[in-house]
Backbone bond lengths (Angstrom), bond angles and torsions (degrees), N, CA, C in turn:
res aa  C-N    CA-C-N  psi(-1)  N-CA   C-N-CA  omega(-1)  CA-C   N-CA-C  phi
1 X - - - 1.454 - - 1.518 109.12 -
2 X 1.087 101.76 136.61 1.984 98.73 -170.91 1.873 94.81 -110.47
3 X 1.030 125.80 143.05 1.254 162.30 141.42 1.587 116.79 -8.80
4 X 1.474 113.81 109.96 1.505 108.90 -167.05 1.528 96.07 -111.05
5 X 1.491 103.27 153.62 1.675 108.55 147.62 1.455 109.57 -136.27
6 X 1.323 99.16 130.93 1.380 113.93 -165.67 2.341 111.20 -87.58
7 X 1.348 101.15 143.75 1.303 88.44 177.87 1.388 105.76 -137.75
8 X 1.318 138.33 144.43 1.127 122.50 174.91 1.731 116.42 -128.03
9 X 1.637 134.35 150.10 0.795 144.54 174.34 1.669 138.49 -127.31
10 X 1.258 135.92 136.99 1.133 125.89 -176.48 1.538 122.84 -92.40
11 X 0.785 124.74 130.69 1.518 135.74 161.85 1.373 141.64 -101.44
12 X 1.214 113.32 56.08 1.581 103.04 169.31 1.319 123.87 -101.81
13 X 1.923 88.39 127.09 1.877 99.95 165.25 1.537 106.36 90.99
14 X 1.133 122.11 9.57 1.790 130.22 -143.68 1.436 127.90 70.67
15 X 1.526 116.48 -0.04 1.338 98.78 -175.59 1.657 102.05 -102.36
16 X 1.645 99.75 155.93 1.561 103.04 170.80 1.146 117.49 -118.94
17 X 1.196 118.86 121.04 1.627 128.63 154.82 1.237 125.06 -60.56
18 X 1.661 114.54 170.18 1.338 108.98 -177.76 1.349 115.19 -62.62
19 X 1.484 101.20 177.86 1.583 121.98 -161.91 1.472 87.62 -76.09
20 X 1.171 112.49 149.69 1.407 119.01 154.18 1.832 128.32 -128.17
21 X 1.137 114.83 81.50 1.401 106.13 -174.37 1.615 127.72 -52.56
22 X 1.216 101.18 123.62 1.650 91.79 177.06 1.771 107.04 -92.04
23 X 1.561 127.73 7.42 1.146 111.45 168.25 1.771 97.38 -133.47
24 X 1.350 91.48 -125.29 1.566 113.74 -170.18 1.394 99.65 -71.10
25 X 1.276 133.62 125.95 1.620 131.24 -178.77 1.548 106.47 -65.30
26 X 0.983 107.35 -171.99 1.459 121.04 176.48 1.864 110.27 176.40
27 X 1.422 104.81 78.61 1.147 139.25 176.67 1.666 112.42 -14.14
28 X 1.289 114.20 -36.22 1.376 129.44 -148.72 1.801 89.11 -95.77
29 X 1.214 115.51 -44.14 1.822 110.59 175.83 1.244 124.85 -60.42
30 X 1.422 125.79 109.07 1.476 128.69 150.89 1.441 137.30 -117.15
31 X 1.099 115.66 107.46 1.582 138.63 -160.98 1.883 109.85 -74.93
32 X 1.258 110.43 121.15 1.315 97.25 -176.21 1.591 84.49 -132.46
33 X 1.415 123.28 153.26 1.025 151.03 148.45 1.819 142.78 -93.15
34 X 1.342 94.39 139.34 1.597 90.84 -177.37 1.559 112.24 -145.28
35 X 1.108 121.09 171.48 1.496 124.20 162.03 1.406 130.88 -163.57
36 X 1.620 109.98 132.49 1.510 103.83 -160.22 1.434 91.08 -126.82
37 X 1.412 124.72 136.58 1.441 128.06 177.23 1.578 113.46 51.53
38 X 1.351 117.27 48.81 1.234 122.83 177.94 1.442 121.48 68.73
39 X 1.631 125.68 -6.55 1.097 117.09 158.00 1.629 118.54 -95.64
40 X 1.196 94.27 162.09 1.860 115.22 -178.60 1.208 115.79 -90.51
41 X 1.610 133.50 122.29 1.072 128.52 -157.20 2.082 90.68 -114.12
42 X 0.913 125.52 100.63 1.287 119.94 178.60 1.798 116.74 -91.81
43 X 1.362 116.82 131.93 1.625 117.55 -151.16 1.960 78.11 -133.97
44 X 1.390 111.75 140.01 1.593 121.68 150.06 1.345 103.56 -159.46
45 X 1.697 118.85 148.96 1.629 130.91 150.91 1.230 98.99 -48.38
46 X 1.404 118.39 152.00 1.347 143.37 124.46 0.841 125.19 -38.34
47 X 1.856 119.62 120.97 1.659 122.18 171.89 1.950 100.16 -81.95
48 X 1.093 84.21 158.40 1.318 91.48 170.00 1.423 116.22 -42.24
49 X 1.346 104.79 165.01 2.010 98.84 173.02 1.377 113.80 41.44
50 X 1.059 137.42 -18.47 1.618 127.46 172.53 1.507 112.45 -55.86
51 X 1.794 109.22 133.92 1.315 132.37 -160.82 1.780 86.50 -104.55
52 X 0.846 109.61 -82.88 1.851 110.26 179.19 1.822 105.73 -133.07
53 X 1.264 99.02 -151.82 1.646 112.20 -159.84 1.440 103.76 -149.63
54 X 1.226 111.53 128.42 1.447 113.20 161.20 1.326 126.86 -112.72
55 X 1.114 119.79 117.16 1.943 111.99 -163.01 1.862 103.84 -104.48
56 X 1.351 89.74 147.63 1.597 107.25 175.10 0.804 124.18 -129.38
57 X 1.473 132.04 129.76 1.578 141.50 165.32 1.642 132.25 -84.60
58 X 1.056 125.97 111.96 1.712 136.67 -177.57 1.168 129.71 -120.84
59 X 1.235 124.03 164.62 1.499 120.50 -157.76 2.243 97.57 -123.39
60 X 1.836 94.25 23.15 1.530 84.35 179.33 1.530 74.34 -149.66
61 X 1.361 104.81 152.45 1.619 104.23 139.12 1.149 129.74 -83.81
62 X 0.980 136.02 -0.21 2.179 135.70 130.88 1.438 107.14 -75.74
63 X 1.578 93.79 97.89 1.581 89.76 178.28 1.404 124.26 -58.31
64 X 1.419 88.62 -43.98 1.986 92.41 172.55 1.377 125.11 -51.86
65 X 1.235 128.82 7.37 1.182 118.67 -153.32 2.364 90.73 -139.94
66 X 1.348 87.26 -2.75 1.686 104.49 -160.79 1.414 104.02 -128.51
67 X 1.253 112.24 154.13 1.666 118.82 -176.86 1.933 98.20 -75.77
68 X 1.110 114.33 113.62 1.637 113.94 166.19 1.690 112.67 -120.84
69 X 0.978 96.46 145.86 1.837 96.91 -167.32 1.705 87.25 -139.64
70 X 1.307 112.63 151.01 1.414 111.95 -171.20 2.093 85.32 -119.38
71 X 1.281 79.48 123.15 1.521 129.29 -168.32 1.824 111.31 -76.23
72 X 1.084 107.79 -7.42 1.924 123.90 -150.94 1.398 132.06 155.05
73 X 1.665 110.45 171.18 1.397 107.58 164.05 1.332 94.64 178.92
74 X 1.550 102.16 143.34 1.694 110.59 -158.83 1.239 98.49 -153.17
75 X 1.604 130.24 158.15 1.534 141.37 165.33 1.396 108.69 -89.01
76 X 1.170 108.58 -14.08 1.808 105.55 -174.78 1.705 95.30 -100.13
77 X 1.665 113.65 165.36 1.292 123.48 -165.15 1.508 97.49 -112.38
78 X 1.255 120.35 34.98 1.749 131.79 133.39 1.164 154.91 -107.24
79 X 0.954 159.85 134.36 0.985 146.57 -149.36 1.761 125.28 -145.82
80 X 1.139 164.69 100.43 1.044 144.78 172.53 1.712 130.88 -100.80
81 X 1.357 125.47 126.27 1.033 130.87 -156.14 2.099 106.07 -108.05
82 X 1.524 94.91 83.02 1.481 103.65 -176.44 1.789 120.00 -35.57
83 X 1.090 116.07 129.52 1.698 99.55 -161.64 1.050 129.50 74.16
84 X 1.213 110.95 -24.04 2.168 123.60 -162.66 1.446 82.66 -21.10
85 X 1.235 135.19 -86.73 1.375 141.58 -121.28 1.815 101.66 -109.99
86 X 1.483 87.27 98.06 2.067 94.37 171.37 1.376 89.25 -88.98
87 X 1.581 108.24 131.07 1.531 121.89 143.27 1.548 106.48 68.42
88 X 1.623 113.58 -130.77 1.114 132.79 -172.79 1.807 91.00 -117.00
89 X 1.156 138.35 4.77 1.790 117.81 165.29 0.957 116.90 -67.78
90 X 1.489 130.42 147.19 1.532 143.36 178.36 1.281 99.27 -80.28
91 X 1.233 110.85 133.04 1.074 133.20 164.13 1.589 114.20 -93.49
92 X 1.678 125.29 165.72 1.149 134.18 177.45 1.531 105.47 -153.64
93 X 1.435 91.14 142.55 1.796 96.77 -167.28 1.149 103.19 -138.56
94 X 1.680 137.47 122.17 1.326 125.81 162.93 1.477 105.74 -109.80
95 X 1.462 103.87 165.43 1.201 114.75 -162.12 1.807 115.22 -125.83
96 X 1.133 124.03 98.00 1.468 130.41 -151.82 1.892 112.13 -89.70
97 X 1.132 109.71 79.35 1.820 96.87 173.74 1.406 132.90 -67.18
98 X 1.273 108.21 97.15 1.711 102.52 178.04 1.262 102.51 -78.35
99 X 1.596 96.07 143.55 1.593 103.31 -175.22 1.742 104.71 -146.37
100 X 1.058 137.88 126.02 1.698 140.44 -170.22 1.378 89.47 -105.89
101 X 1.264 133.52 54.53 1.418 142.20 162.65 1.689 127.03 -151.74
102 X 1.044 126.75 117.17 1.652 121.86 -161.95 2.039 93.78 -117.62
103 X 1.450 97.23 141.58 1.607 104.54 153.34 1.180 139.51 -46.30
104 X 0.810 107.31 112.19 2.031 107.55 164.55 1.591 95.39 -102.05
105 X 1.491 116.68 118.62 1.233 146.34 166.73 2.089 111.78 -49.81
106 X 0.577 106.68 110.39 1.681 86.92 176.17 1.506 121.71 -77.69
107 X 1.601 112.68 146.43 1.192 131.74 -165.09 1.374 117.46 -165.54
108 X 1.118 107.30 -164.30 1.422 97.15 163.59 1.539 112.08 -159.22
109 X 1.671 127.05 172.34 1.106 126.04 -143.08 1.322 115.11 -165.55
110 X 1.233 140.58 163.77 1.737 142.39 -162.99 1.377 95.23 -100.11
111 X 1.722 119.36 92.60 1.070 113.39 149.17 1.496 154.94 -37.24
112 X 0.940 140.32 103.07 1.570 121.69 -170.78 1.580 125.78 115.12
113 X 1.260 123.06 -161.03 1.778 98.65 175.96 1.486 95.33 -176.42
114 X 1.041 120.86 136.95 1.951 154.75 -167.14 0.975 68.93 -57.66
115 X 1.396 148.22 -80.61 1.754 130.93 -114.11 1.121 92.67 -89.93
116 X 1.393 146.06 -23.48 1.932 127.18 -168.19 1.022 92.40 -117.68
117 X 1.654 117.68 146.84 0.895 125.27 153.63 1.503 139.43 -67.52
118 X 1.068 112.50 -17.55 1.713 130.07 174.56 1.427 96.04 -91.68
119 X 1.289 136.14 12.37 1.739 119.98 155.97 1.499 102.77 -126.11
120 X 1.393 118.34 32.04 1.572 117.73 151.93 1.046 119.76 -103.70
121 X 1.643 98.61 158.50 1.546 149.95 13.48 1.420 108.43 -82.09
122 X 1.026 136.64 122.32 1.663 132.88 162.60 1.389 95.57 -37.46
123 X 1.786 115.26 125.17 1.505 112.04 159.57 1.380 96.15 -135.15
124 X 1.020 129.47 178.14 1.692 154.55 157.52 1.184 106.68 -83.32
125 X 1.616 97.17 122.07 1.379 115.92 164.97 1.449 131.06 -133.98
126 X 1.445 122.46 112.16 1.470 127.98 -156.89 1.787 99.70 -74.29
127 X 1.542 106.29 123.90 1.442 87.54 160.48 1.566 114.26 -134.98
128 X 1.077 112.40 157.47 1.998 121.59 -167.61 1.809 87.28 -83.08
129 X 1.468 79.90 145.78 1.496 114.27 165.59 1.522 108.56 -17.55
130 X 1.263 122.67 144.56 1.264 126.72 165.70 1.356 119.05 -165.85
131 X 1.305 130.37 154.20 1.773 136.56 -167.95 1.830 85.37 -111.60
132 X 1.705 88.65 144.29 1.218 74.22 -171.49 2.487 72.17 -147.02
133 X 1.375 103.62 147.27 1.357 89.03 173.15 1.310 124.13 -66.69
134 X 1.142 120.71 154.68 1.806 140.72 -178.75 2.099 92.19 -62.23
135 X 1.156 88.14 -61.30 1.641 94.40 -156.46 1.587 103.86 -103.65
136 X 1.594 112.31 168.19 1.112 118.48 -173.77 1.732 122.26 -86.32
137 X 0.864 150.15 139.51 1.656 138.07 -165.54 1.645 108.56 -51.27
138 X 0.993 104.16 132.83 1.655 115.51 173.52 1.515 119.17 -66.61
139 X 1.289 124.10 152.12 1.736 111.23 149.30 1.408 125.76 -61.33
140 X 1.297 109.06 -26.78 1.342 133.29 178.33 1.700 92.71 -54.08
141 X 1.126 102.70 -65.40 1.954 108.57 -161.01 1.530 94.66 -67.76
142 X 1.445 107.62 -41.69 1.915 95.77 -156.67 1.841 100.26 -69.71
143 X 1.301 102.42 -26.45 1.502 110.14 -173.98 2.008 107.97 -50.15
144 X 1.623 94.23 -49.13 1.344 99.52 174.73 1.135 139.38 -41.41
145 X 1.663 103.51 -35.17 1.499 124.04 -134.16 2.171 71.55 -113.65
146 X 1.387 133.36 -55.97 1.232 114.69 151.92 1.324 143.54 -45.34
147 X 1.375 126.70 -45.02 1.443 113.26 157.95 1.386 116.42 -62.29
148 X 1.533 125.18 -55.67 1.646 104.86 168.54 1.224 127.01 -50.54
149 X 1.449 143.31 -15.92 1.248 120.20 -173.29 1.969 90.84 -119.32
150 X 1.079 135.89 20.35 1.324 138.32 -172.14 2.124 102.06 47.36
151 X 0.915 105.07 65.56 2.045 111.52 178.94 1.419 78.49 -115.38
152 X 1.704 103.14 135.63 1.188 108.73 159.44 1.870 122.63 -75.43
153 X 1.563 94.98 162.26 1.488 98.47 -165.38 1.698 104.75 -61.65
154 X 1.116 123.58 153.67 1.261 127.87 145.80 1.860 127.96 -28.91
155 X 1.187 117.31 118.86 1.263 118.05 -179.91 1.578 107.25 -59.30
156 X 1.640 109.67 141.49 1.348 87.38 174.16 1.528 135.93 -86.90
157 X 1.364 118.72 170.44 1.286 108.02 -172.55 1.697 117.61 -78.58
158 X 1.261 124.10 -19.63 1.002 134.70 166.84 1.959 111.10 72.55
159 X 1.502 84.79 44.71 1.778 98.18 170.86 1.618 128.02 -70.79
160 X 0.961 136.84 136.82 1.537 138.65 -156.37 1.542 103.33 -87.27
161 X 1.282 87.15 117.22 1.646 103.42 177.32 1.989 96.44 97.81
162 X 0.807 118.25 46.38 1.797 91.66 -173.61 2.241 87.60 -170.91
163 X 1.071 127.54 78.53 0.796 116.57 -159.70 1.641 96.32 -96.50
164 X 1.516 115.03 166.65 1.392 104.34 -163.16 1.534 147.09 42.57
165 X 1.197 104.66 33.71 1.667 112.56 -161.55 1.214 106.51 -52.00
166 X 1.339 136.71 -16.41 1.546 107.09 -166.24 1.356 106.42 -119.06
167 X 1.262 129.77 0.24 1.223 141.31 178.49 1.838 108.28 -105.70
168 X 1.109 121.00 -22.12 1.101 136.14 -142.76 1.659 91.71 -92.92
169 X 1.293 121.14 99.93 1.757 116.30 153.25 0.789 135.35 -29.98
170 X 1.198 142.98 -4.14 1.714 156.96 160.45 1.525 113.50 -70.25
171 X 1.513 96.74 -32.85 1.911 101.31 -155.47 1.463 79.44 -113.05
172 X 0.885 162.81 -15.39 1.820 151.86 -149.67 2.072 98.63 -52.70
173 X 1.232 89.60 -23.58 1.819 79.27 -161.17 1.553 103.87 -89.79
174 X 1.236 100.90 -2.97 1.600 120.02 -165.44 1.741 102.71 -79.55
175 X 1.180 108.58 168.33 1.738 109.64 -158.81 1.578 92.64 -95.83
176 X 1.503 116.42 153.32 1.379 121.04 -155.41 1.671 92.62 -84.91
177 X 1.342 128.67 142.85 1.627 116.43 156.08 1.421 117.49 -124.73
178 X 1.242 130.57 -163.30 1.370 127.93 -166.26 1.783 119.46 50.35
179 X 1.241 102.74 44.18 1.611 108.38 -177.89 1.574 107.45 -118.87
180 X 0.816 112.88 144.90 1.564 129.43 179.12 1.367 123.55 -101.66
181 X 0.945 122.86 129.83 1.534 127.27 -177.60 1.832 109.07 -33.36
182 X 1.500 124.11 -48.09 1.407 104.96 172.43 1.536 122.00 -71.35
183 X 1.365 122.45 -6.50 0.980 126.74 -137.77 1.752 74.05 -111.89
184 X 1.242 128.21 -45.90 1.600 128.38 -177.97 1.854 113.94 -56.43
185 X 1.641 85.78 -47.57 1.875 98.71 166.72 1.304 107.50 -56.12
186 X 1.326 128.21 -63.26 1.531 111.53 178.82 1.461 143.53 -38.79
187 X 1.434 103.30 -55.75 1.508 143.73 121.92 1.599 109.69 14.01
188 X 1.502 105.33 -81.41 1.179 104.56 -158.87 1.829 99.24 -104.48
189 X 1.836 134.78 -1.14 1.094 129.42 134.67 1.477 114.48 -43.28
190 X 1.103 120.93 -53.63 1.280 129.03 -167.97 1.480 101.19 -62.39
191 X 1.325 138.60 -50.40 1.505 126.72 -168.56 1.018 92.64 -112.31
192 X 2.004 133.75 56.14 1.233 131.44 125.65 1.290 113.00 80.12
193 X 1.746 110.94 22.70 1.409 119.89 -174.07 1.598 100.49 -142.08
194 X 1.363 120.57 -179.45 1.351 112.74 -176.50 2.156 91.11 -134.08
195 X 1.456 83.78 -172.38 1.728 89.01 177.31 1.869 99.65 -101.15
196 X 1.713 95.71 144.86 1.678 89.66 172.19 1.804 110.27 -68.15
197 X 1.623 88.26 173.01 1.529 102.35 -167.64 1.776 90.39 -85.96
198 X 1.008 107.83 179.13 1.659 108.07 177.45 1.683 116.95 -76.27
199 X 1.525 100.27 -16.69 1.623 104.94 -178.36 1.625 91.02 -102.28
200 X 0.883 136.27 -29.25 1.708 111.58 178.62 1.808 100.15 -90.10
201 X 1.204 119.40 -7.65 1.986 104.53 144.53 0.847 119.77 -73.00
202 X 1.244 135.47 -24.60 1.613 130.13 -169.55 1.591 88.36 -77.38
203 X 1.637 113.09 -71.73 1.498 120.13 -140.43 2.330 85.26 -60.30
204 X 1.277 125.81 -43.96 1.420 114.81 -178.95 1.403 100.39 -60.85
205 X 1.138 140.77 -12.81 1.590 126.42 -176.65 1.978 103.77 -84.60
């Protein structure tokens, strides 16, 4: 399950009011509204890390409390809602960011550990904010990231009972193995992300 932030907005008549977050903000979203021939033209930035959007329509602005039916879901930050807008009724629209990436807050923390010797001296190390993904890479994704760039597939691991794992439609959701540290850097150049440093694994662990 990937990670939502929810946003919600009002609409009456075509006009839009301010944003109203019903959770954690995210500074970078601004929702503008329009409507031509009775449909609703819905416009927002991209938050960071957002994978796509799922939009919903309600007859309250407390959805919980109001009929909301989710209306769509798109990767692009438009949207249009055919009809959206009968007459003079208010409309209500929330706006759903799926995102397969969560915050790490920055801070800082006692690097290292008494018991090994190859992680001394325990020191403190401050590190800034960083998104780091929820989940581990798929076969599904790494498969992509090999047929688009022509990288051959991963050798298989040759696990008992599970034949073909990485090619195999059964396992696609399953976490990629047989990858190599350049091969993860590429990987994650390629989908517009990089690998963490060893102190922002520690401080997300």
């Amino acid at each position: 399950m990937k990670a939502a932030i929810h946003f919600l907005f009002i609409l009456a008549a075509g006009l839009a009011l301010a944003q109203q977050p019903v959770s954690r903000p995210v500074t970078d979203l601004v929702i503008h509204a329009s409507d031509s021939s009775g449909d609703v033209v819905l416009h927002w930035s991209r938050p960071a890390a957002a994978d796509s959007f799922r939009i919903f329509s309600g007859d309250s602005a407390l959805f919980s409390w109001g009929v909301a039916t989710q209306i769509g879901a798109t990767a692009d930050t438009e949207f249009i809602h055919l009809g959206g807008l009968l007459g003079a009724e208010q409309r209500f629209y929330a706006v759903t960011a799926i995102t397969s990436m969560v915050v790490v807050p920055a801070g800082s923390y006692d690097m290292g550990a008494i018991y090994q010797t190859s992680s001394q001296p325990v020191h403190s190390v401050n590190v800034p904010e960083f998104r780091m993904d929820i989940y581990e890479v798929t076969n599904s994704q790494y498969k992509d990231f090999c047929d688009a760039t022509s990288r051959p597939y991963p050798p298989d691991p040759g696990f008992s009972g599970i034949p073909d794992y990485f090619a195999n439609e059964a396992y696609l959701s399953f976490p990629v193995v047989m990858v190599d540290w350049n091969d993860a850097r590429d990987y994650a150049a390629w989908a517009g992300k990089r690998l963490p440093t060893e102190a922002e694994w520690e401080r997300a662990a």
